[in-house]
N, C-alpha and C positions, 0 to 999 in steps of 0.2 A: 351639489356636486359630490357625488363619489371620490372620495381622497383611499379609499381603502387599497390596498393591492395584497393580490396574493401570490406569496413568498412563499416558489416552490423550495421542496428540501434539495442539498447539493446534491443527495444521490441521485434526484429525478432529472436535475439541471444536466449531470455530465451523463447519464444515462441518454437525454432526446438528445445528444452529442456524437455519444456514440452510435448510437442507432443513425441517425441521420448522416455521420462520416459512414457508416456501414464497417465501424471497426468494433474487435472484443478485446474484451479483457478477464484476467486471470487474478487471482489474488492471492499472497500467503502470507499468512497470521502468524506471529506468533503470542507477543502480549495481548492483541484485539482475540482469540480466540474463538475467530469466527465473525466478529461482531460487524466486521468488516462488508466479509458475503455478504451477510444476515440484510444489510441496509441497503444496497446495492439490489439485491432480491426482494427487499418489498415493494419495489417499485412493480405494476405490471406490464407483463412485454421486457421483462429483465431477460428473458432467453434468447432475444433478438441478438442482446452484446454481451450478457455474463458467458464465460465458457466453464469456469471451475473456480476453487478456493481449496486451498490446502492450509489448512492448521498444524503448525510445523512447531512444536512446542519445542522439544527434545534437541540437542545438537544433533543425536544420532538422525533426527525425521529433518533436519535439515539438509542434512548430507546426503540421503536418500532420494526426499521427495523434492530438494530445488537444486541441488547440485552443486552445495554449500562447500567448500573445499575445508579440509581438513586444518589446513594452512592461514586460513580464515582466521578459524576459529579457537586454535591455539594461538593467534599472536595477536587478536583483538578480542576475544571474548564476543558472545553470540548479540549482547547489545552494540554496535557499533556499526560506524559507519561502511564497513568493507561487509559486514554481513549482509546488512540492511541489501546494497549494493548487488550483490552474491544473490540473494533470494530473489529480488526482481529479476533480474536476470534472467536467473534461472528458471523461476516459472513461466516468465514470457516467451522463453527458447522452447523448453518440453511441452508448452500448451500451444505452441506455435499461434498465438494471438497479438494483437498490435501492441495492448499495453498488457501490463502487469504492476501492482501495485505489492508493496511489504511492511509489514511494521513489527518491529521489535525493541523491548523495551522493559522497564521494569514498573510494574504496574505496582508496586508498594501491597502492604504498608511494607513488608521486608526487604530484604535483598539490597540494598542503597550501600554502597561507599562513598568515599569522601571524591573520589576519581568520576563514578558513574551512579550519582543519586537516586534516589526513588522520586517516579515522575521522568526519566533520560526516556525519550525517545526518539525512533532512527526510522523513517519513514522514506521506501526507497521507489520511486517510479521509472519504469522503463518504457520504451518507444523501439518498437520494429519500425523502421521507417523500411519504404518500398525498397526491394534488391537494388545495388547498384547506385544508390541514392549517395548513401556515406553521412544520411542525417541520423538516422539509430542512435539512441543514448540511453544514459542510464546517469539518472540523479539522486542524490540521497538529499533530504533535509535532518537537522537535529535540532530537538524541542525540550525543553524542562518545565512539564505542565503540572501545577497545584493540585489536589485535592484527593481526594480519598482512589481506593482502586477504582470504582468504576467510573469514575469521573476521567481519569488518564485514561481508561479504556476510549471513553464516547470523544473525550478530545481529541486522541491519535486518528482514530475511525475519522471524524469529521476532518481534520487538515490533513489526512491524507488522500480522502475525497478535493478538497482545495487545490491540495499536490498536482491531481490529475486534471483539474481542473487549468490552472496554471499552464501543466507544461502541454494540454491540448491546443491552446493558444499557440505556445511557443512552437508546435510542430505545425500549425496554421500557419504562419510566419512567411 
């Protein structure tokens, strides 16, 4: 007997999800630097539900490109949960897609206080739920993941794929 299974990756899992609800999504980076799109897109038939990905490093390209408020970002600083929050948001509204995913964070080895360490990450998902509905939301998670920069990169990437994963469930519901 075959015991073996094969264990698609998350991004294919929420990928035949999306495609199959016939919904998209948007994404804006700022610690994953892309790494996010990047997996999401190696999937193929990813243009069925990717619409875009913005790498949103800079406060200023957050202000910009997701519609990060000023106010944000002077009273939480750009790791945190009201930004995190801010950027799904916002991408999901200006790419007018169902979800939108964010991550922001401090990918080490520098940058860490005692307040917002190296390894904090703020991984925000949002939902266009249909006009009229009053189900729309927007959640933030916050994570403190171990190990070297790219290691907190590929971990944020992955549970914020899980994120979406998650809250597609909860919009099933």
């Amino acid at each position: 007997m075959d015991t073996t299974t094969d264990d698609e990756p998350i991004e294919a899992t929420v990928g035949d999800r999306l495609a199959d609800r016939e919904e998209t999504i948007a994404v804006a980076e700022s610690l994953t630097g892309g790494l996010l799109c990047s997996r999401l897109t190696d999937i193929p038939g990813a243009s069925e539900y990717v619409d875009r990905g913005v790498v949103a490093y800079a406060n200023s390209s957050k202000q910009t490109a997701l519609g990060v408020s000023r106010e944000a970002l002077d009273a939480n600083g750009a790791v945190s949960e009201a930004v995190a929050a801010e950027m799904a948001q916002g991408m999901r509204d200006t790419a007018e897609t169902t979800w939108a995913l964010s991550t922001t964070g401090i990918a080490g080895p520098t940058g860490g206080t005692d307040d917002k360490p190296v390894g904090l990450v703020y991984i925000g998902v949002a939902y266009a739920a249909p006009w009229g509905s009053e189900d729309s939301f927007v959640r933030v998670d916050r994570h403190i993941f171990d190990g070297d920069r790219a290691a907190v990169k590929r971990k944020s990437a992955t549970h914020a794929l899980e994120a979406l994963s998650a809250a597609i469930d909860d919009a099933s519901d």
